[in-house]
C-alpha positions as CSV (number, residue, x, y, z in Angstrom):
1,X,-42.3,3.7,-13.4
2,X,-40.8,6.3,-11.4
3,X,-40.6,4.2,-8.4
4,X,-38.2,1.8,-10.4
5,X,-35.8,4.8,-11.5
6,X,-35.9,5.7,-7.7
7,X,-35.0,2.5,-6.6
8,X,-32.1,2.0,-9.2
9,X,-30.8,5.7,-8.2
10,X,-30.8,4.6,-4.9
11,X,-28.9,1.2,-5.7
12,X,-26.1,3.2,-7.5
13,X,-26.1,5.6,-4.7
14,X,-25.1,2.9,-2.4
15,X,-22.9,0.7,-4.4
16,X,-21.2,4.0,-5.0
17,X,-21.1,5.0,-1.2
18,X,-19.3,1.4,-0.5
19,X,-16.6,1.3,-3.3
20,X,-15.1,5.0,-2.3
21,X,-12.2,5.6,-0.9
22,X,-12.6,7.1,2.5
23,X,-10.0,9.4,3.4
24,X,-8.2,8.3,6.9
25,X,-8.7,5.0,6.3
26,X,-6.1,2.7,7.8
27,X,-4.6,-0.5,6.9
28,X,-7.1,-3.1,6.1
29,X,-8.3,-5.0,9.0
30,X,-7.2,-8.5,7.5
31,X,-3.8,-7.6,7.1
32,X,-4.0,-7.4,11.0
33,X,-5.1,-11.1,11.1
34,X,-2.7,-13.7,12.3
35,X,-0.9,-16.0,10.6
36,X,-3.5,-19.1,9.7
37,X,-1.8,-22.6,7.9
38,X,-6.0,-23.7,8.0
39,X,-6.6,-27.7,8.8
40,X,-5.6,-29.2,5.6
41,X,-1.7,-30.6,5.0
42,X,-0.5,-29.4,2.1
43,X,2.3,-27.6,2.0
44,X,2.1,-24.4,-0.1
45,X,4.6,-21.3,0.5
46,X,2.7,-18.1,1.4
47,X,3.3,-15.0,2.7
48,X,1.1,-13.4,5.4
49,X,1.5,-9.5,7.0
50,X,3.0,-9.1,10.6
51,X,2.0,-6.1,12.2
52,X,4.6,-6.3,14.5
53,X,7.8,-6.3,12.4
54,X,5.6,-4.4,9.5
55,X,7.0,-6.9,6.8
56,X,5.5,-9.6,4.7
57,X,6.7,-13.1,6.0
58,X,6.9,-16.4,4.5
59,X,4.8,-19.6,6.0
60,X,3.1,-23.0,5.4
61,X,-0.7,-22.8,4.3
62,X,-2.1,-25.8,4.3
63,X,-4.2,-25.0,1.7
64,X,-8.0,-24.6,3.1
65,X,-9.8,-22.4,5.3
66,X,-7.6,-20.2,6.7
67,X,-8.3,-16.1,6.9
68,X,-7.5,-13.5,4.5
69,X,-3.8,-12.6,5.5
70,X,-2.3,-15.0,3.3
71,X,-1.1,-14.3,-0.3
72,X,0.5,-15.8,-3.0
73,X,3.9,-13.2,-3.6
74,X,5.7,-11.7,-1.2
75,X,4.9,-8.7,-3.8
76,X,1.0,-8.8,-3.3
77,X,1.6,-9.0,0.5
78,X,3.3,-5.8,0.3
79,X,1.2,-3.6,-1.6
80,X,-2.0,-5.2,0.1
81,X,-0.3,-4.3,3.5
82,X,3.0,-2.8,4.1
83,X,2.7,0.0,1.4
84,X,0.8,1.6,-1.3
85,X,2.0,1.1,-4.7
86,X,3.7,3.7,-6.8
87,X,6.5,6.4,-5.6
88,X,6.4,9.8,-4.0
89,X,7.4,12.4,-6.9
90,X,10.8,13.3,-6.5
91,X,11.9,15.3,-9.7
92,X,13.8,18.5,-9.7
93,X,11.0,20.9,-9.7
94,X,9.0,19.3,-7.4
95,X,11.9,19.0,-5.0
96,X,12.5,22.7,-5.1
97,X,9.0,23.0,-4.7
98,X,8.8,20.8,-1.9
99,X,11.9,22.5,-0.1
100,X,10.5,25.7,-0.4
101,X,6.8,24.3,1.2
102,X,8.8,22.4,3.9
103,X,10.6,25.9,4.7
104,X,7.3,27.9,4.8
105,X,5.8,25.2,6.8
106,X,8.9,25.1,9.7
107,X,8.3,28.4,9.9
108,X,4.7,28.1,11.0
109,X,5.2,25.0,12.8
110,X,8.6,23.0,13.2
111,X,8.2,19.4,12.8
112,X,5.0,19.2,11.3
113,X,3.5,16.0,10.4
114,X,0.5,15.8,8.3
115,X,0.2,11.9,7.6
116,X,2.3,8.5,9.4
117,X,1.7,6.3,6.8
118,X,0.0,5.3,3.7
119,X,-3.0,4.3,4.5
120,X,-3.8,7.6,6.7
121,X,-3.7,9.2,3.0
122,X,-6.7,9.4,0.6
123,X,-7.6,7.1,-2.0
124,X,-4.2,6.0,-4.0
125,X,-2.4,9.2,-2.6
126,X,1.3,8.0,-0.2
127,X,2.2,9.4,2.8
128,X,5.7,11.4,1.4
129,X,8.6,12.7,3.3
130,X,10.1,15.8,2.3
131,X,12.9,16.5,5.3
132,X,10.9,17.2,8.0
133,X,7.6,17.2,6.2
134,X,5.4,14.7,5.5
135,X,2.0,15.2,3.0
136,X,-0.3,12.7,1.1
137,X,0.8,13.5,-2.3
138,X,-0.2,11.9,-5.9
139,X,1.3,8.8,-6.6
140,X,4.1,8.5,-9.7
141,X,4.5,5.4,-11.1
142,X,7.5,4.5,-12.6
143,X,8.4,1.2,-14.4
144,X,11.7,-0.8,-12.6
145,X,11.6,-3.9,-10.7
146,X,9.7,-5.5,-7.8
147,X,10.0,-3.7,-4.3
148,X,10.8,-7.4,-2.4
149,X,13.3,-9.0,-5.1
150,X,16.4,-7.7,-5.7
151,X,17.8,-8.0,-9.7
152,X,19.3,-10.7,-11.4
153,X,22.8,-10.7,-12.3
154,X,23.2,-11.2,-16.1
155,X,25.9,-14.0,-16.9
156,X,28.9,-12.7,-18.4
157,X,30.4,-15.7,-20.6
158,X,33.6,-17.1,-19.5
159,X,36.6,-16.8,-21.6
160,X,39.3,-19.8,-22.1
């Protein structure tokens, strides 16, 4: 009996280990993965990541095999690869804060960089840049439209 608790411990120990975030973590590998149509012919609109120009871009997947830089949205490309979701807080008192930590922190040490890019930063934390500054800070999420589409124009009716 308690050689079955010990097992089960140790099953949630490592199923635990696997699904945290580890902190430093980069980009995921697939989105590194080249562009892959796959041998069948059908023509389906995708997107796939390019490292190169760091943008989601369009392209024919045939519609089998492939590899796992494809997706559906130019949206779920984006988050997947390009950035994290969610926006750096930016609200008055946290941008007085931040200018004052940026001030202390040239003072130390000009320039100073803590992060590059999202996925250097922990978990759902962003890479944010405050002047000179940047820090992993907690996400804000905001509701508004889709980072890759730009808004509709609403029809005004025509008068005669």
């Amino acid at each position: 009996m308690a050689s079955g608790g010990l097992l089960l411990l140790l099953g949630f120990l490592t199923l635990w280990a696997e699904l945290t975030p580890v902190s430093g973590q980069d980009r995921p590998q697939f989105c590194l993965l080249p562009s892959d149509p796959g041998p069948c012919k059908s023509n389906i609109n995708a997107f796939y990541y390019s490292p190169p120009s760091n943008s989601c871009q369009e392209f024919i997947y045939g519609g089998c095999q492939g590899n796992a830089n494809r997706f559906k949205t130019k949206d779920e490309c984006h988050y997947a690869c390009v950035e994290k979701p969610g926006e750096c807080p930016q609200g008055p008192q946290q941008q007085q804060q931040q200018q004052q930590q940026q001030q202390q922190q040239q003072q130390k040490r000009p320039g100073l960089e803590k992060c590059q890019n999202d996925w250097i930063c922990p978990g759902e934390q962003k890479c944010c840049r405050y002047g000179c500054l940047t820090e992993c800070r907690d996400i804000v999420y905001t509701v508004h439209g889709s980072p890759t589409k730009r808004p509709s124009q609403i029809a005004t009716p025509v008068r005669t």
